[in-house]
N, C-alpha and C positions, 0 to 999 in steps of 0.2 A: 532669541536665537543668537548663539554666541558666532560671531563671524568665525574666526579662526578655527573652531570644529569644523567648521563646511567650506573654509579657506579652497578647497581644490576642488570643489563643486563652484564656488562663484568664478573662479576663474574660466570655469565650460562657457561660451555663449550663448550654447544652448539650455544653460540652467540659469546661472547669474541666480542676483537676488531675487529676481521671480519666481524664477523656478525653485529656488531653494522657500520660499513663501509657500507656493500651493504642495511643496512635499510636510511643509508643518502644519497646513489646514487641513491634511489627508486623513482621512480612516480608512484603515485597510483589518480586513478578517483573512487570518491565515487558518484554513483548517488545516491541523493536524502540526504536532511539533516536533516529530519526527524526522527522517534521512533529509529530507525534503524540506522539512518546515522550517528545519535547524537555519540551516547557510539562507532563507530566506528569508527569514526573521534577525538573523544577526544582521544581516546588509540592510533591512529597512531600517531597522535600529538607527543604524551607525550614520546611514542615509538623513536621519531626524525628521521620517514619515511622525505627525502628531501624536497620531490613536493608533495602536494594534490593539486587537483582539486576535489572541490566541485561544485555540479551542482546542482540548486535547480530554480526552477522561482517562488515559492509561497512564500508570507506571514506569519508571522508570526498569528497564531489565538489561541484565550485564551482556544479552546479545546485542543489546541495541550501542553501544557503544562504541562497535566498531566504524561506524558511519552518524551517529548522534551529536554531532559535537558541542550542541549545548550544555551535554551531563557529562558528568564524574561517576570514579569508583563509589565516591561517598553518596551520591545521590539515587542507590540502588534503592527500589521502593517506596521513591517520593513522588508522587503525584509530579507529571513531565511538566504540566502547566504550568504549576508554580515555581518551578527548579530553571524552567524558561524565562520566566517574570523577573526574578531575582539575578539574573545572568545580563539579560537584557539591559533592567533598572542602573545595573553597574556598568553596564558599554555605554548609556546613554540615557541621562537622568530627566534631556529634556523631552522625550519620548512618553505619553502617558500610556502606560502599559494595561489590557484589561485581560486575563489571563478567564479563561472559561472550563472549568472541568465537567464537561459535562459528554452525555455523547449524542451526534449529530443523527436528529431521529425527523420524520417527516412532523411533528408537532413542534421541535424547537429549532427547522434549520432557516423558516424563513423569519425569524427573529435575530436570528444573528445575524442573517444577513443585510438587516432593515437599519439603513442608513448608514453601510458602506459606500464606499465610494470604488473600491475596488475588492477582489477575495481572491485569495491563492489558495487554491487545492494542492495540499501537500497527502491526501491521504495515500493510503494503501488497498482500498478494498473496494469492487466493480459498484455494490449497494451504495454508499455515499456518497461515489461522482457524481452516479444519477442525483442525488438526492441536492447536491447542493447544484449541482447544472439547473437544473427545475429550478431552486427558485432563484438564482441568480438572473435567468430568463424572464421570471415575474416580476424581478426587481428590476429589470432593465441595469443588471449593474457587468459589467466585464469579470469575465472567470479567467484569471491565466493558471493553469493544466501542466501537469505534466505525471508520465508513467515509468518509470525504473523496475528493469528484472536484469539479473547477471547482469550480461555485461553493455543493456541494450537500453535506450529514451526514445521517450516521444517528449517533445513541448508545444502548444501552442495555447493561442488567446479565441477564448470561445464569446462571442458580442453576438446576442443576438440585435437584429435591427442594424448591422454592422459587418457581419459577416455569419459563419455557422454556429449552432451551439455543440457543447458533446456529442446529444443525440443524433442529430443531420449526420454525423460521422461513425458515428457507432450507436443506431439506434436498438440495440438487444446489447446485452450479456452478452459474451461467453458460454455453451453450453459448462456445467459441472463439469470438471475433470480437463478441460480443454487448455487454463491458463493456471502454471504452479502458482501459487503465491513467492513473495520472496523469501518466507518462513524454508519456504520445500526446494526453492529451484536456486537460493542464496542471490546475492549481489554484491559486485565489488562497493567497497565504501567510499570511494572517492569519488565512482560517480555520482553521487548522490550529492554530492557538496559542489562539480561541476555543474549540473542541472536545476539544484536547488539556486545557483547564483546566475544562471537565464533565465530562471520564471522572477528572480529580485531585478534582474536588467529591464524584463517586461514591465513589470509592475512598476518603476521610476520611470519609464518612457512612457507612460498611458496618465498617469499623476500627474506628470509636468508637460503633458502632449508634444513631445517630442520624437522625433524618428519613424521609424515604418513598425508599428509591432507588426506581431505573428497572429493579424486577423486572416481567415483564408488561406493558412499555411501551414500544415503540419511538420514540424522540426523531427528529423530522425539521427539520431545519434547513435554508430557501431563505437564502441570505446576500443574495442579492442583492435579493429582496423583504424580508430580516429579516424573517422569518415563522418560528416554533417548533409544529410540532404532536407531540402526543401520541397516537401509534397502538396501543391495547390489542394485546396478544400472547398468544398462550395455548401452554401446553404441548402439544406430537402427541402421543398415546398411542402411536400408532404410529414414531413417530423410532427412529432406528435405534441411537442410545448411549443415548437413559436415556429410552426409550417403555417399555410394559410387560414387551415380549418381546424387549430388545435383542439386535443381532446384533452390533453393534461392543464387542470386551471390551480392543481396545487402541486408542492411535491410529493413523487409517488415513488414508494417505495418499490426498487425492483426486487423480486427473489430471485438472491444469487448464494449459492453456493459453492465455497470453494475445491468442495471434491464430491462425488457421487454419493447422497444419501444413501445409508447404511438400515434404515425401518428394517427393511424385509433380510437382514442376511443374521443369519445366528452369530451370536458373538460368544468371550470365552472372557473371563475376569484374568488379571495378572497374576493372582496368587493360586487360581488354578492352574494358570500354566508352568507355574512356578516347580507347584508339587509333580506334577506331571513327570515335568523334564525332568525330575529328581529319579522317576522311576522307567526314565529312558523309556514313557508311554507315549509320548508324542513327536512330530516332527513340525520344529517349527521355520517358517520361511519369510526371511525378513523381504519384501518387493522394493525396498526402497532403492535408490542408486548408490553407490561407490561411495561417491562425495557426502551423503547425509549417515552411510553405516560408520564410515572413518571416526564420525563424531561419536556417535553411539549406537552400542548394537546389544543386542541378549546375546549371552554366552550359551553356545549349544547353537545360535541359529545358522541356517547358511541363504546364501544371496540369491534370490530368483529376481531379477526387476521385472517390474511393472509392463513393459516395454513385449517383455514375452509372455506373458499373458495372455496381451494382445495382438500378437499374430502368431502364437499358438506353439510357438516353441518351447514354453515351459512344460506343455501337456507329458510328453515324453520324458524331460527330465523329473519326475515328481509321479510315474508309475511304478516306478521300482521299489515303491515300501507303500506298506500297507496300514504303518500306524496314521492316527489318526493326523489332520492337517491341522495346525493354526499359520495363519498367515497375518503379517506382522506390517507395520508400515510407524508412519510417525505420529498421528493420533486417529485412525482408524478408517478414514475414508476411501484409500486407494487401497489399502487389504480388501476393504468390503467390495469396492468395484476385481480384485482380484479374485475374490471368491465369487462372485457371480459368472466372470469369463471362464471358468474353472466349472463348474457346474455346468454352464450349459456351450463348451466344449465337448466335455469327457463325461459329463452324469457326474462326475465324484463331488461328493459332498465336502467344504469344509469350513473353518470357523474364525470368523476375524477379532485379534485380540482388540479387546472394547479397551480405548484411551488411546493404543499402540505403545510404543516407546515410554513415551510422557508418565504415561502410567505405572507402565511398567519401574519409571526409576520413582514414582512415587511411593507406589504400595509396596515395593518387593527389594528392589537396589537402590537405592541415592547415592550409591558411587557414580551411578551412570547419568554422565552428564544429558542437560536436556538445553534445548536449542527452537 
């Protein structure tokens, strides 16, 4: 441990050389090296926690870069893991880096998490909180959490035996459709680097047992009012990994989907609707919002959101032609819940373009940017 790297950590009395000792005897599992994972893995780094384990299985992609700040232009399509490892290894060489591409599935997540000492949930998706909440639970090891959409956080420190876990707090999903992703509903980038550097503040304060974490406390952050409230949380007796009579003795995958399953609604290919519009035989209706058409849209479409579907005000605008309906969104989920409100509204039938968008600039335009 070279003193003068951690020159302004020994100077804390609350860390000194001890504290700077048990942050190098640390192993910590950050899943996901994303908005989140980024700003928190830089600060363990530079912090000279021992061990990370970085867990990521994606790519590198030029949307993620608005808020990523571990990659570059040049690292479009590189495995995030690695591109994290090497960014890292050069902030801080005495750091031993274990970078993981894999994805975090109910067969490999309590391996990764077997002989941490601590794990930061950097993901993105409702399925892998549960997944690693469980067995962080089994592990008896501390989860610090946190959730980013536009312009809104949650943070806190999930211990069971200690305080609550995820589940005692949120023990369900989300029904489908209920919560955009950040793909649909966007996120400033900054927050993500403010948030990502309170779940790295948690995770040095629980390392070197220092200060009051966020057991028992859900953190809520408005950015755009810069408002912090503090919302008490209590353990469920009844939760289902670490209540009194747990039923969950492994991790268990929840089924979560991010938009309303599409099985039962007819869909329509993009080169069919392609030809289509060519011969002014169809009418197609993009449901998305403002902010995600801006980005990209089908030429020929016009704007119905989502929003009126659902309380029935689109019915009206959408009876005055009679060609046939595709209804359009960003890759296929809320057209298909559009075609369903549509249907058993008004009886009219119609047909949700299969991919949406995505596809569309695949098979038909590649001018049309995709996001």
């Amino acid at each position: 441990m070279t003193s003068a790297r951690y020159a302004r950590h020994l100077l804390l009395p609350e860390v000194g050389a001890a504290g700077q000792r048990r942050l190098a005897a640390s192993r910590v599992v950050v899943m996901g090296a994303g908005g989140l994972g980024a700003p928190v893995l830089s600060y363990l780094a530079a912090a000279g926690v021992g061990e990370l384990t970085l867990v990521d299985d994606d790519t590198v992609d030029l949307t993620n870069l608005q808020r990523q700040v571990l990659f570059a232009t040049d690292d479009i399509g590189r495995p995030k893991a690695e591109v994290a490892a090497e960014r890292l290894a050069a902030l801080n060489p005495d750091v031993r880096l274990s970078p993981r591409r894999e994805r975090i599935t109910e067969e490999s997540v309590a391996g990764l998490v077997a002989g941490a000492d601590l794990v930061v949930d950097g993901t993105d998706n409702f399925a892998t909180r549960y997944l690693v909440n469980d067995a962080c639970v089994l592990a008896g090891v501390p989860l610090v959490w946190a959730s980013i959409l536009r312009f809104d956080a949650q943070v806190a420190v999930w211990w069971a035996g200690h305080g609550p876990c995820y589940r005692c707090v949120f023990p369900r999903p989300p029904e489908a459709g209920q919560v955009p992703s950040c793909a649909e509903g966007g996120v400033l980038g900054a927050l993500a680097g403010t948030v990502g550097a309170v779940q790295a503040t948690e995770a040095l304060k629980l390392l070197m047992d220092v200060g009051d974490p966020l057991v028992g406390r859900l953190l809520v952050h408005d950015a755009l009012r810069q408002t912090w409230d503090a919302v008490p949380v209590r353990r469920d007796p009844g939760c289902a990994v670490c209540g009194d009579a747990p039923t969950i003795r492994a991790p268990r995958t929840e089924q979560v989907t991010c938009a309303v399953a599409a099985d039962d609604v007819p869909t329509v290919s993009a080169q069919e609707v392609s030809a289509l519009l060519r011969d002014d035989a169809v009418r197609v209706v993009d449901v998305r919002g403002e902010a995600e058409r801006s980005i990209a849209a089908i030429a020929g479409s016009e704007a119905v959101p989502l929003e009126a579907f659902r309380d029935g005000s689109a019915f009206a605008l959408l009876a005055d032609d009679e060609r046939p309906l595709v209804l359009v969104c960003k890759s296929g989920g809320r057209s298909a819940e559009a075609v369903r409100l549509l249907l058993a509204g008004t009886g009219r039938a119609a047909r949700s373009l299969d991919g949406g968008v995505l596809a569309w600039a695949r098979d038909v335009d590649p001018a049309v940017p995709t996001y």
